[in-house]
C-alpha positions as CSV (number, residue, x, y, z in Angstrom):
1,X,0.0,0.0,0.0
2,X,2.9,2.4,-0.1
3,X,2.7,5.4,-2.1
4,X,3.8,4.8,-5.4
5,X,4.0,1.2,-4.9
6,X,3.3,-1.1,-8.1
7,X,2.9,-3.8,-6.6
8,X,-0.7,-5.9,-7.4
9,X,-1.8,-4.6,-3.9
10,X,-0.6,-1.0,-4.7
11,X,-2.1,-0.7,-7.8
12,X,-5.6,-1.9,-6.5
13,X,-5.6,0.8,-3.9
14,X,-4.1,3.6,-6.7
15,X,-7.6,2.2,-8.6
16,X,-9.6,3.2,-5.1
17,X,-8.3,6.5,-4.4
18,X,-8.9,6.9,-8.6
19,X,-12.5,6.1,-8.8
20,X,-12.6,8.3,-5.4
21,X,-11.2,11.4,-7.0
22,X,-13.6,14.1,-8.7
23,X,-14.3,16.0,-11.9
24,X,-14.7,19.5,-11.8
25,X,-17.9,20.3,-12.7
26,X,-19.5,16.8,-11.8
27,X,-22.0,15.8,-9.6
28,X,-19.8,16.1,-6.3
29,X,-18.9,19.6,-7.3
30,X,-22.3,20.1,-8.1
31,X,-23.4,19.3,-4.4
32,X,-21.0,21.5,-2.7
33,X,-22.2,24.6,-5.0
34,X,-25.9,23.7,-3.2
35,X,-24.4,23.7,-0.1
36,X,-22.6,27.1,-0.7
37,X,-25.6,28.3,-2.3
38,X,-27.6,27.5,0.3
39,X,-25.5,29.1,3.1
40,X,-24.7,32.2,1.4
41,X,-20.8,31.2,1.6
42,X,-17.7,30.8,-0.3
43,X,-16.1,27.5,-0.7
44,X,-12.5,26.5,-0.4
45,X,-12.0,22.9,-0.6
46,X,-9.1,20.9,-0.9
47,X,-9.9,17.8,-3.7
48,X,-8.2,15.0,-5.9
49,X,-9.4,16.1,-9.1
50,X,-9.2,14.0,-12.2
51,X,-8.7,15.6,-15.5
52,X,-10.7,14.4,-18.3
53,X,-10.2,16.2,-21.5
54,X,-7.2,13.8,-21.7
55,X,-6.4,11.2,-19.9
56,X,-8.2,11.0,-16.6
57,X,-6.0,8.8,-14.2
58,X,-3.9,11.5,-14.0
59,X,-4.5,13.5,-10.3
60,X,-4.3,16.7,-9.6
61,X,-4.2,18.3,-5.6
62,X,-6.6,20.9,-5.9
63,X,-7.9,23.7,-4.3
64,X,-11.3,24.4,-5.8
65,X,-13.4,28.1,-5.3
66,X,-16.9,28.1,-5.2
67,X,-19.3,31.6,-4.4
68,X,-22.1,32.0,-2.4
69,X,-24.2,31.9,-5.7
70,X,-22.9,28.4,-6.1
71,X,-20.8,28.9,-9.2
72,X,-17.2,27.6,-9.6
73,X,-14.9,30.7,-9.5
74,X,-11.9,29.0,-10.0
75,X,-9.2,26.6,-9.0
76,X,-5.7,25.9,-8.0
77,X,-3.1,22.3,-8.9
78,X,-0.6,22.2,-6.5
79,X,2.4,23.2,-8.6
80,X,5.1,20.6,-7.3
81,X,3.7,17.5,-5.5
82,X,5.9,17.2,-2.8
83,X,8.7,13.6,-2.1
84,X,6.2,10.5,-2.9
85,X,3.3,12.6,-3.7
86,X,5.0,13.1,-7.3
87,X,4.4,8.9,-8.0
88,X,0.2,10.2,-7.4
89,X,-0.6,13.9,-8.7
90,X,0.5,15.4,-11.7
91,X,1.7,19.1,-11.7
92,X,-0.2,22.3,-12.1
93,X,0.5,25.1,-13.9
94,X,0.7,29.1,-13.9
95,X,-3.1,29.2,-15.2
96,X,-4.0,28.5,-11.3
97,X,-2.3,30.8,-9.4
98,X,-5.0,32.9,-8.9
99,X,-6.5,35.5,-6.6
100,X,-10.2,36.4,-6.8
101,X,-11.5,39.4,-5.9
102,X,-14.3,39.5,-3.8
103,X,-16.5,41.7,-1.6
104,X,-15.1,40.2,1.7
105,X,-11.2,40.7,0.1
106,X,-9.0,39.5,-2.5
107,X,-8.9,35.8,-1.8
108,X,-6.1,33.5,-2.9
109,X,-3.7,30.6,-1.6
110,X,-0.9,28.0,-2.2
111,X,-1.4,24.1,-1.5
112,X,1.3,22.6,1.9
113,X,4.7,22.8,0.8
114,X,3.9,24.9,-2.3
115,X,4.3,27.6,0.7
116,X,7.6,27.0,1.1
117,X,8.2,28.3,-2.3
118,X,9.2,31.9,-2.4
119,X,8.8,32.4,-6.0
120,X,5.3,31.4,-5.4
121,X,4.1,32.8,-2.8
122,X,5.9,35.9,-4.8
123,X,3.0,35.2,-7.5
124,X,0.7,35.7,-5.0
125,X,1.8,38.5,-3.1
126,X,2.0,40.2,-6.8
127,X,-2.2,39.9,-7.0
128,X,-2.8,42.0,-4.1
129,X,-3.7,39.0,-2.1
130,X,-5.3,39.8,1.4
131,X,-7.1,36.3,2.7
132,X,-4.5,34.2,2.0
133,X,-5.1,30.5,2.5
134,X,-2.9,27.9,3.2
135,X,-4.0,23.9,3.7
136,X,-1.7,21.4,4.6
137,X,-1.3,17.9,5.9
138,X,1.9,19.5,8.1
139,X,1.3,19.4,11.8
140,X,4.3,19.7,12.9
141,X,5.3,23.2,14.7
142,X,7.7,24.5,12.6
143,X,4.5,24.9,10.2
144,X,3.0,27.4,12.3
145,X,6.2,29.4,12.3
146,X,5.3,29.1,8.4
147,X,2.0,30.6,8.9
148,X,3.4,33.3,10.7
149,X,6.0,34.6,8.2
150,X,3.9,34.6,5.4
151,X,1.5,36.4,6.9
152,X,4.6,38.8,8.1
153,X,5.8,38.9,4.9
154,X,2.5,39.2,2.8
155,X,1.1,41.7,5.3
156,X,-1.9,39.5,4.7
157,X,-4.0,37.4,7.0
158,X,-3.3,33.9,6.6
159,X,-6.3,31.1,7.1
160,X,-4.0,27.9,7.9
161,X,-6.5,24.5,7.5
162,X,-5.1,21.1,8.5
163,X,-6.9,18.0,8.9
164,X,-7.4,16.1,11.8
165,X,-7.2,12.3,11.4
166,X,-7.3,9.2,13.3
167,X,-6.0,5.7,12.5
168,X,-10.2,4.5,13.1
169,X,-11.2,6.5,10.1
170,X,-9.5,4.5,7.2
171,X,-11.5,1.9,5.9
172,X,-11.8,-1.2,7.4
173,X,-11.3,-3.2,3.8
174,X,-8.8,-1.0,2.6
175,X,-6.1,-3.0,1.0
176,X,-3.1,-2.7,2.8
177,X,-4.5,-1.3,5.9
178,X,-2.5,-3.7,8.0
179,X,0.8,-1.7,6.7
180,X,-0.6,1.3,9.3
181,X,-0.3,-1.3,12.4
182,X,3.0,0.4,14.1
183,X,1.5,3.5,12.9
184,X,-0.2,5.3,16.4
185,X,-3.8,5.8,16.4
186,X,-3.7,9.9,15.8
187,X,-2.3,10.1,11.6
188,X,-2.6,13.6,11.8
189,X,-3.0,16.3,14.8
190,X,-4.6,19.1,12.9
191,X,-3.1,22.7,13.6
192,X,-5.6,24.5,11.6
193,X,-4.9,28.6,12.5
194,X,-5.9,32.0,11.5
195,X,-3.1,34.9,12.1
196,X,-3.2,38.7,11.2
197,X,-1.4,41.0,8.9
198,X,1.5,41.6,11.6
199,X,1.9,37.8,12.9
200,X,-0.6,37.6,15.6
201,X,-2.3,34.5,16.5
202,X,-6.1,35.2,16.2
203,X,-7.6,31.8,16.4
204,X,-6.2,27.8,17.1
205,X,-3.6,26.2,16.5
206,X,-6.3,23.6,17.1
207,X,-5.0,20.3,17.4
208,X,-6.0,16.9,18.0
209,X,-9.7,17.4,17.7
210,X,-12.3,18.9,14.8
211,X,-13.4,21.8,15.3
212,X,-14.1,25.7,13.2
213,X,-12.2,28.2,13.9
214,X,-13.8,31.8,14.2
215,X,-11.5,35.3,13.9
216,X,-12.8,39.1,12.9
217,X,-11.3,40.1,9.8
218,X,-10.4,43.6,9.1
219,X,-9.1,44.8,6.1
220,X,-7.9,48.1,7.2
221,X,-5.4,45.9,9.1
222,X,-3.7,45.3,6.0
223,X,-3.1,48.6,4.8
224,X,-2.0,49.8,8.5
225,X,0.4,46.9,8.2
226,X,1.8,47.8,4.8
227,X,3.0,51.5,6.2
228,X,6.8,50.1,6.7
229,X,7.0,46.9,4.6
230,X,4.8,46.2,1.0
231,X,7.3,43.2,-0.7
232,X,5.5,44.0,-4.3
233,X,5.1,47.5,-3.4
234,X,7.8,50.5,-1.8
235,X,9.6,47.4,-0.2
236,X,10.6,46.1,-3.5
237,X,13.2,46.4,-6.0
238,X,12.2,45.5,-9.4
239,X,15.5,47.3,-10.7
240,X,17.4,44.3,-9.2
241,X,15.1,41.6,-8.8
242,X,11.9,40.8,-11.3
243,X,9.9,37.7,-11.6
244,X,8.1,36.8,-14.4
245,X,5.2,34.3,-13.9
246,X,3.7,32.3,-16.9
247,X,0.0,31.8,-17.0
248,X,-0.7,30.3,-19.9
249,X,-2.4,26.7,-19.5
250,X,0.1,23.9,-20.9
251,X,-1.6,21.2,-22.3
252,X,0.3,17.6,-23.3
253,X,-1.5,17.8,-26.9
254,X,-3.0,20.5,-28.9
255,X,-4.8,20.2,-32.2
256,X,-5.1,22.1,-35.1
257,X,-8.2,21.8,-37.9
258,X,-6.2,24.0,-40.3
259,X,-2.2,23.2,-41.6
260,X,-0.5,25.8,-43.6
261,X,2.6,24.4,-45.8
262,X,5.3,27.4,-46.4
């Protein structure tokens, strides 16, 4: 059951976590728009996504936007799946790094260790971002102090979600499942967070049970925090540094219904 493993057992639970991943639009993105609708709320939810237009047993990790009017705004691929990850997902590209603009703030984010990519969150920053999301599957504390400097650095606040999962919740005929027995009972502590423009710890870290997490947002914090430090604004130095980001959607085919000869 290893990651990546391709071994008969392996590939039997690679073809479960498949036929377990979603299309976007499709019927379990179509039930989350209801819910959304029917709470008057954006969405931000973390999904395996299968791509379809080619070959669809390639995975992507996805952060998916949905509005309060249930429509699909937009979504993200994580960029570079991180050590085994890269035998399951596939690799997004610049067409995701988005920021929407919305009446509660310009709302964007970066998947786990994608955060740990300057360049990246540099994308980001560059959209005006002020919600800034980060999910992970990192509990450990040095991902708080992660939370912290992007929100430092960003002058943004920064909505850190983590998972909280026990060894009870896998299923009981998952193949394999008797590779987790000198695993302990709690997989995965949570940590989920919400910090301010300047660092502060508004809400959590929660950890080791579920829960929601509640913190006032005020965007006039962000422009009091951006008096002595804007990294895409008077803190930068585009006559030394520059970064150019391409957004363009790569595809592995393209076809043509017209060919010129010269």
């Amino acid at each position: 059951m290893v990651v990546g493993s391709r071994t008969p057992e392996g590939r039997r639970t690679w073809e479960r976590y498949w036929s377990n991943s979603i299309d976007i639009p499709g019927p379990e993105t179509g039930l989350m728009c209801e819910a959304a609708r029917e709470a008057g709320a954006y969405l931000a939810v973390g999904v395996m996504e299968k791509d379809t237009r080619f070959s669809d047993r390639t995975l992507f990790c996805t952060l998916l936007y949905i509005s309060p009017k249930g429509e699909i705004l937009g979504r993200h691929r994580k960029l570079k799946p991180t050590g085994a990850e890269r035998m399951i997902w596939g690799e997004g590209d610049g067409s995701g790094l988005i920021v929407l603009n919305t009446e509660y703030g310009k709302i964007g984010g970066l998947i786990c260790w994608e955060n740990y990519m300057p360049l990246a969150r540099m994308a980001i920053y560059g959209k005006g971002v002020e919600i800034y999301l980060a999910p992970t599957a990192d509990f450990r504390p040095t991902w708080q102090a992660t939370l912290i400097h992007i929100a430092c650095e960003g002058r943004c606040y920064v909505l850190g979600c983590n998972q909280f999962v026990t060894k009870s919740m896998y299923p009981q005929d998952l193949v394999g499942l008797e590779e987790l027995s000198d695993q302990p009972e709690l997989m995965c502590r949570g940590g989920s967070a919400i910090i301010s423009p300047l660092g502060e710890v508004l809400a959590g870290p929660l950890y080791d049970r579920e829960g929601v997490l509640f913190a006032d947002v005020d965007l006039s914090q962000v422009s009091r925090a951006r008096l002595d430090f804007d990294v895409v604004g008077h803190y930068s130095r585009p006559d030394v540094f520059r970064l150019e980001v391409n957004e363009r959607e790569t595809l592995p085919v393209s076809y043509v219904t017209e060919f010129s000869r010269r």
